[in-house]
C-alpha positions as a Markdown table, in Angstrom:
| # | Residue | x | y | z |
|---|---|---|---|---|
| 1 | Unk | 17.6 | -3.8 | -10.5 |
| 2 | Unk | 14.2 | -3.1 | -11.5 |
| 3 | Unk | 12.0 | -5.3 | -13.7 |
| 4 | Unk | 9.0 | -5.2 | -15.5 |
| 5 | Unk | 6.0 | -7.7 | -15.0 |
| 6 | Unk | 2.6 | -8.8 | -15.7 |
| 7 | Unk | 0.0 | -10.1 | -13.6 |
| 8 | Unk | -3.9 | -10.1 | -14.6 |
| 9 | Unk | -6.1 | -7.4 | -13.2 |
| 10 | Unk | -7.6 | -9.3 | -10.6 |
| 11 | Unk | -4.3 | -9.5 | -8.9 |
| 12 | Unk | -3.4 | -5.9 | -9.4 |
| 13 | Unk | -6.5 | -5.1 | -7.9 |
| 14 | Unk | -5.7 | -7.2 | -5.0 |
| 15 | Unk | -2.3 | -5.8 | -4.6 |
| 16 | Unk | -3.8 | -2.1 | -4.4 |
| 17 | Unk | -5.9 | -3.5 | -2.0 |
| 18 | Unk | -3.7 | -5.3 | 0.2 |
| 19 | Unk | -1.7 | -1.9 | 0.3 |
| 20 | Unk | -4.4 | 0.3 | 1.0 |
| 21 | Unk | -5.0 | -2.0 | 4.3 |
| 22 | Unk | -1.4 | -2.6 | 5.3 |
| 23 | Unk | -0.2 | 0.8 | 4.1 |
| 24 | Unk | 2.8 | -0.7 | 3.1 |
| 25 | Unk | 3.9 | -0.1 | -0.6 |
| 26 | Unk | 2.3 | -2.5 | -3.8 |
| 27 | Unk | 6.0 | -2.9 | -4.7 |
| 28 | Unk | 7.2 | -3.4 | -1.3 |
| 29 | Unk | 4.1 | -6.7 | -1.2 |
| 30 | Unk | 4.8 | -7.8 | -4.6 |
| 31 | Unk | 8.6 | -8.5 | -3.9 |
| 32 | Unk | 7.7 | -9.9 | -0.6 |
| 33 | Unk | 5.1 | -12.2 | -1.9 |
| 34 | Unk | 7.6 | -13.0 | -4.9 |
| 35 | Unk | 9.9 | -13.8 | -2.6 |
| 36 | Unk | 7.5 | -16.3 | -0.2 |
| 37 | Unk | 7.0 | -18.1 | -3.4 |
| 38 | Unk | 10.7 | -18.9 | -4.6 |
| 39 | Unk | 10.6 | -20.3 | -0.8 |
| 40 | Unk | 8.2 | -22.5 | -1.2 |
């Protein structure tokens, strides 16, 4: 299932980022982060 979101441009930027660095995918982050957060 897919979902739409919103999150501010600072964190989009960020995101983009993140997955420029890691090379992993800004979907692939944003679940995984999403994820770390229901955790906690």
């Amino acid at each position: 299932m897919a979902t739409t979101i919103r999150i501010n441009e600072d964190v989009k930027q960020q995101l983009k980022h993140k997955s420029v660095l890691t090379g992993v995918s800004q979907f692939d982050l944003a679940n995984k982060y999403i994820l770390d957060g229901i955790k906690k």
